[in-house]
C-alpha positions as CSV (number, residue, x, y, z in Angstrom):
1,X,-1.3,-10.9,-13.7
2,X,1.6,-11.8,-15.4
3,X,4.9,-14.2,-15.6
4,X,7.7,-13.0,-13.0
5,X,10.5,-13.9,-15.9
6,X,8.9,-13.3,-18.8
7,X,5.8,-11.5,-18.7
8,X,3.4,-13.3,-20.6
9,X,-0.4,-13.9,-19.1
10,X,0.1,-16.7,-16.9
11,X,-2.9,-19.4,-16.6
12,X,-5.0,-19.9,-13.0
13,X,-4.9,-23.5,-11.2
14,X,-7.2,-26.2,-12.6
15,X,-7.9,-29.8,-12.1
16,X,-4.7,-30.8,-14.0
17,X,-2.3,-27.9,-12.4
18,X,-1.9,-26.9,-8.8
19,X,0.5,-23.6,-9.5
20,X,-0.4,-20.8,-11.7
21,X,1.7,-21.4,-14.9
22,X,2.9,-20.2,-17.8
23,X,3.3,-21.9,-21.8
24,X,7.1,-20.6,-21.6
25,X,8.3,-20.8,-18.2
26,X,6.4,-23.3,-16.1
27,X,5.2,-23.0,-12.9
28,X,5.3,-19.7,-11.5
29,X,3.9,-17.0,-8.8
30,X,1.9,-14.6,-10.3
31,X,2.4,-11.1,-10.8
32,X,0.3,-8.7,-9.4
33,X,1.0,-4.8,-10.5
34,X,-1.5,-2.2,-8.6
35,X,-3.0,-0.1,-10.7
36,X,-2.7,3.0,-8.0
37,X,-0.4,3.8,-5.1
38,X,-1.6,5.3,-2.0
39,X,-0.7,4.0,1.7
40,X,-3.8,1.9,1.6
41,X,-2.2,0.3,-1.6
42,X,0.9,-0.6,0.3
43,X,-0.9,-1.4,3.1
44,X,-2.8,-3.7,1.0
45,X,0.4,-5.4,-0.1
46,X,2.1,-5.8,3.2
47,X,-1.1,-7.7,4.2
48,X,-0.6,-10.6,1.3
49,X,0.0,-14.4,2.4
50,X,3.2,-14.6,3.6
51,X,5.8,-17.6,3.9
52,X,5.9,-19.2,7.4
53,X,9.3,-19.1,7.2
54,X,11.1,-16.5,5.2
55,X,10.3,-12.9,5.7
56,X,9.6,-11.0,3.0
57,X,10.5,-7.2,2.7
58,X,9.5,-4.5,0.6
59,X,12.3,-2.0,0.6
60,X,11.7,1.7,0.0
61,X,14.4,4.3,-0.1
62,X,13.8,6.9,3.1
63,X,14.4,9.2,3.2
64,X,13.5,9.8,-0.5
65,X,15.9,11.9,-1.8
66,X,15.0,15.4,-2.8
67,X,11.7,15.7,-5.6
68,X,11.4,11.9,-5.8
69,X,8.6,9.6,-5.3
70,X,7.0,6.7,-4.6
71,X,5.2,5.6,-7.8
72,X,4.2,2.0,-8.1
73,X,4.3,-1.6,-6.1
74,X,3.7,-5.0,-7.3
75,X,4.3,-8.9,-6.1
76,X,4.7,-12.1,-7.0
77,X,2.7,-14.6,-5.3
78,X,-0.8,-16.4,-4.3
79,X,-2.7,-17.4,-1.8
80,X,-1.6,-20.7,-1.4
81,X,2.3,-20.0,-1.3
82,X,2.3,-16.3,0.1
83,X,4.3,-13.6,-1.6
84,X,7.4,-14.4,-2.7
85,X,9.0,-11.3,-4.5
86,X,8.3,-7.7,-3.8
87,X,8.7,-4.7,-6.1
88,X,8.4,-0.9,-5.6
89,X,8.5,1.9,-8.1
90,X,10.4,5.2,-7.5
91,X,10.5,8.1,-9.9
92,X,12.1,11.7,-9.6
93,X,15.2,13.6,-11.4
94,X,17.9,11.5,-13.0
95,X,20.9,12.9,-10.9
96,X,23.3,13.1,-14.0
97,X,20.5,14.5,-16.5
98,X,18.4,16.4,-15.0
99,X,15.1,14.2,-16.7
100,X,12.8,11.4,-15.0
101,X,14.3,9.2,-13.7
102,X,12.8,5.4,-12.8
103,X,14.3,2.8,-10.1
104,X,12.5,-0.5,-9.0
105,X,13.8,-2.2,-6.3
106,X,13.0,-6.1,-6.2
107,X,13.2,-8.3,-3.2
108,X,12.9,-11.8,-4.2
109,X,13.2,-15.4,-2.9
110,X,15.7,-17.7,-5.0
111,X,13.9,-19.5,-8.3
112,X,11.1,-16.4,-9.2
113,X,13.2,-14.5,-11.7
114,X,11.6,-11.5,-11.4
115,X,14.6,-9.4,-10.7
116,X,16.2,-10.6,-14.2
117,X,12.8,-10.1,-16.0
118,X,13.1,-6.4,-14.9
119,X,17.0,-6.0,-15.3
120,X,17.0,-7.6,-18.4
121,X,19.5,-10.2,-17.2
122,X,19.8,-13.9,-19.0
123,X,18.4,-16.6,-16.2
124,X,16.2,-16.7,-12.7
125,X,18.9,-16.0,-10.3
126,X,22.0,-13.5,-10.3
127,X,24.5,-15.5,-8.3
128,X,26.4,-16.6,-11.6
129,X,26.7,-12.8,-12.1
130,X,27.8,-11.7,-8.5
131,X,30.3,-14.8,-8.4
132,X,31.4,-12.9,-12.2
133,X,32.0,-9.5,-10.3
134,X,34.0,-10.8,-7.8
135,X,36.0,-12.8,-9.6
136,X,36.9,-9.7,-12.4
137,X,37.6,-7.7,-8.9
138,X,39.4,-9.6,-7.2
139,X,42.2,-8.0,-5.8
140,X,41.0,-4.6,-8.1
141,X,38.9,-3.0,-5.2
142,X,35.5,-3.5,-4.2
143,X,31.3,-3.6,-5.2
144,X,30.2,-1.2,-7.7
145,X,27.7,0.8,-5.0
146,X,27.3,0.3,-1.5
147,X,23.9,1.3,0.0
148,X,22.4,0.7,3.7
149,X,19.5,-1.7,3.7
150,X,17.6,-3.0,7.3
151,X,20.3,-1.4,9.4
152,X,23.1,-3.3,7.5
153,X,25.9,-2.4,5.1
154,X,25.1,-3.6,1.6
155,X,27.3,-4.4,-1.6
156,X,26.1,-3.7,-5.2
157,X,27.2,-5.1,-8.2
158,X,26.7,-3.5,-11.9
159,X,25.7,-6.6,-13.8
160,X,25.3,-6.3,-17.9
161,X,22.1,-5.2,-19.1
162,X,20.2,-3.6,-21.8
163,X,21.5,0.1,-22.7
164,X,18.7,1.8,-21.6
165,X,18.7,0.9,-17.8
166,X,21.4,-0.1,-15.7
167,X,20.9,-3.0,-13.3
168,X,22.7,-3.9,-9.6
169,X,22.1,-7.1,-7.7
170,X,23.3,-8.3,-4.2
171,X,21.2,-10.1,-1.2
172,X,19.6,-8.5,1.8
173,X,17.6,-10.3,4.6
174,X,18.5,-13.7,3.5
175,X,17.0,-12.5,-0.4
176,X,18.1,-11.3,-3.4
177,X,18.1,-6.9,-4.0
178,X,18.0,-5.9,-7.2
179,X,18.0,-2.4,-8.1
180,X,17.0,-1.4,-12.0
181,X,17.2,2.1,-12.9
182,X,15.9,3.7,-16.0
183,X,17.6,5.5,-17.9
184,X,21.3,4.1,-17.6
185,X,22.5,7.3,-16.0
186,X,20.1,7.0,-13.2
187,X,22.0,4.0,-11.3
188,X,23.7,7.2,-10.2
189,X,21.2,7.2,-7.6
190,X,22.5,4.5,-5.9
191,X,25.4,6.6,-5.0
192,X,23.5,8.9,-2.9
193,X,24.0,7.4,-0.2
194,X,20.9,5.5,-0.1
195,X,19.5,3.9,2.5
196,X,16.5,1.3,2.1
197,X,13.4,1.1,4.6
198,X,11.7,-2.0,4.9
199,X,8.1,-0.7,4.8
200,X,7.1,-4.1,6.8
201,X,8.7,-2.6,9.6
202,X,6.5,0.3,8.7
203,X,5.4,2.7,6.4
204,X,6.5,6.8,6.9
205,X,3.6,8.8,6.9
206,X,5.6,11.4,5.1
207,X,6.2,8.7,2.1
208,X,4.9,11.0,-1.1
209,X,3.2,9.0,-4.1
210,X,3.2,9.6,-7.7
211,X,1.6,9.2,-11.2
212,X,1.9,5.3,-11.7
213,X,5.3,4.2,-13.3
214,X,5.6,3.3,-16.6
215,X,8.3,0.8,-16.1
216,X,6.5,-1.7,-13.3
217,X,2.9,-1.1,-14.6
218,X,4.3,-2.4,-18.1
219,X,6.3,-5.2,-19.2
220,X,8.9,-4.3,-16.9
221,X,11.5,-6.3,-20.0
């Protein structure tokens, strides 16, 4: 396990500490990364603790465009406060390239700063960064990407972040979406007209799995 912003080990509860924590960061959810992906995995997931109030989805692309795959899942979370980010791994051919491509998608409540950890983005939430977009855009057009996500028209916005992965953010189902794609070129997925499945709502049983990605199995920074 591992911190959501920062990814350092992160230390259980004791007698001093109720939350899982971390020498940097503080209090935080835990991590998890599985070490395989299967349906049982996901299924595994999507049976975690969750809030009483807020529903947490785990968005997949479906259909998965062609020669991509599902490749990895993780989430943030514990028994005592329920999941409260979700991330899923999807490899396949970067549509500029022609190489591997990598995408992790991130659903996330407000204050876990996974979404950053993985974009490479200063801070825990992106709302400073959307509020950026639409101020440099006003009156210049609209989001960067727009993608359907639970039935519903979403916005993306290309936020600054490191040169080797290109990073969108926007909210969906009352939570923040981010969308990291490794390399760069590969956000060019995102104008694929994707659509994202919330596999809460239920899992395809055509959904094909891959080799583990590299990007959510490791540091994800």
């Amino acid at each position: 396990m591992s911190c959501p912003r920062c990814a350092a080990e992160v230390r259980p509860p004791d007698l001093m500490h109720s939350e899982w924590r971390c020498d940097s960061c503080g209090d935080v959810p835990p991590f998890h990364v599985a070490k395989h992906i299967g349906t049982e995995i996901v299924e595994s997931v999507l049976r975690q603790p969750r809030p009483t109030v807020d529903h947490m989805p785990l968005w997949c692309p479906w259909p998965l465009p062609p020669g991509w795959m599902v490749t990895g899942v993780g989430w943030a979370g514990d028994d005592r406060s329920g999941v409260r980010a979700t991330a899923l791994a999807c490899s396949g051919p970067d549509p500029l390239g022609g190489g591997p491509a990598d995408v992790v998608l991130i659903a996330e409540q407000p204050g876990v700063g996974l979404g950053t950890r993985f974009g490479g983005i200063p801070g825990i939430d992106p709302g400073y960064l959307i509020a950026e977009c639409l101020s440099d855009m006003s009156g210049h057009g609209g989001p960067h990407a727009k993608i359907k996500a639970g039935g519903h028209r979403i916005p993306l916005w290309s936020v600054k972040s490191p040169e080797d992965r290109s990073a969108y953010v926007s909210e969906a189902k009352g939570m923040w979406l981010y969308a990291v794609a490794w390399p760069a070129s590969a956000g060019y997925f995102l104008a694929e007209h994707v659509v994202l499945h919330d596999l809460s709502d239920g899992i395809p049983p055509e959904l094909v799995y891959g080799a583990p990605s590299p990007y959510l199995i490791g540091s994800g920074a």
